[in-house]
N, C-alpha and C positions, 0 to 999 in steps of 0.2 A: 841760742834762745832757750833749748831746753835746761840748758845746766842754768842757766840765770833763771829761771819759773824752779830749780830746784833750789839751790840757793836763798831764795826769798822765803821759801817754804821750811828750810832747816833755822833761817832765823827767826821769822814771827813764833817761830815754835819753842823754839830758845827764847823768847821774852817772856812767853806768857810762862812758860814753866820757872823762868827768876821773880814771879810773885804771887807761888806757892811752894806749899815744902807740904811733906807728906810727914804725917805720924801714924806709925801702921799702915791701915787700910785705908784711912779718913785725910782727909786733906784742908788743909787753913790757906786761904787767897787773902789776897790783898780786899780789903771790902768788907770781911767778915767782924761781927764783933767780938769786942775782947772777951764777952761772956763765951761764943759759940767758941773760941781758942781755948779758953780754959775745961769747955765739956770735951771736945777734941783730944787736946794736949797734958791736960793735967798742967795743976803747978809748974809756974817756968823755974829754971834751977838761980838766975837772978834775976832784979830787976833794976835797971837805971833809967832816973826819973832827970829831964835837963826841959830848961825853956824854952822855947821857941819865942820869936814874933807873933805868932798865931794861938801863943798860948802851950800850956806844958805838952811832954813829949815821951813816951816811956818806952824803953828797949826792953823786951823781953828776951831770954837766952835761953834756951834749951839744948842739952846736952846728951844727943839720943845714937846709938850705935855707930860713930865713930862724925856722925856729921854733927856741924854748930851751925844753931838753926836761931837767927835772930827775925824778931819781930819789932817793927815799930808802932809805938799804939798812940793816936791822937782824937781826942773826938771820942774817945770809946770805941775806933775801927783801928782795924790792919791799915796800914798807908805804906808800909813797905817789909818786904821778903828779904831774907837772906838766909842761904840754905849751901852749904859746902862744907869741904874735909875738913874737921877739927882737926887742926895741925899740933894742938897743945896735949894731947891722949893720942 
């Protein structure tokens, strides 16, 4: 019982930390707007813009001390994280 109550506790922790990514000291969540990303993060290094059903969709990229740090922006908010080893540098 106790390893299963730790277990559940190493994963809800592991979710919530897959939608945010840190820059510096400051941190961007899922939720935030693309204005509070841009005072955050500065200029992302690209941007890719695709459709959606729900309307357009834009991937932000960032390229910061060796992680690739993608952002989805819809709505003018984060809607999804993605933060891991640049494998390309």
């Amino acid at each position: 019982m106790k390893y299963a109550i730790l277990l559940l506790c190493l994963l809800l922790s592991a979710m919530a930390m897959a939608q945010s990514a840190r820059f510096g000291s400051r941190m961007v969540s899922r939720g935030d707007t693309a204005e509070r990303v841009r005072d955050v993060a500065g200029a992302p290094d690209s941007v890719e813009s695709e459709p959606t059903d729900t309307g357009p969709r834009e991937q932000w990229t960032y390229r910061r001390r060796g992680r690739l740090i993608q952002l989805w922006i819809a709505d003018g908010k984060v809607v999804h994280v993605s933060d891991r080893k640049d494998e390309g540098n």
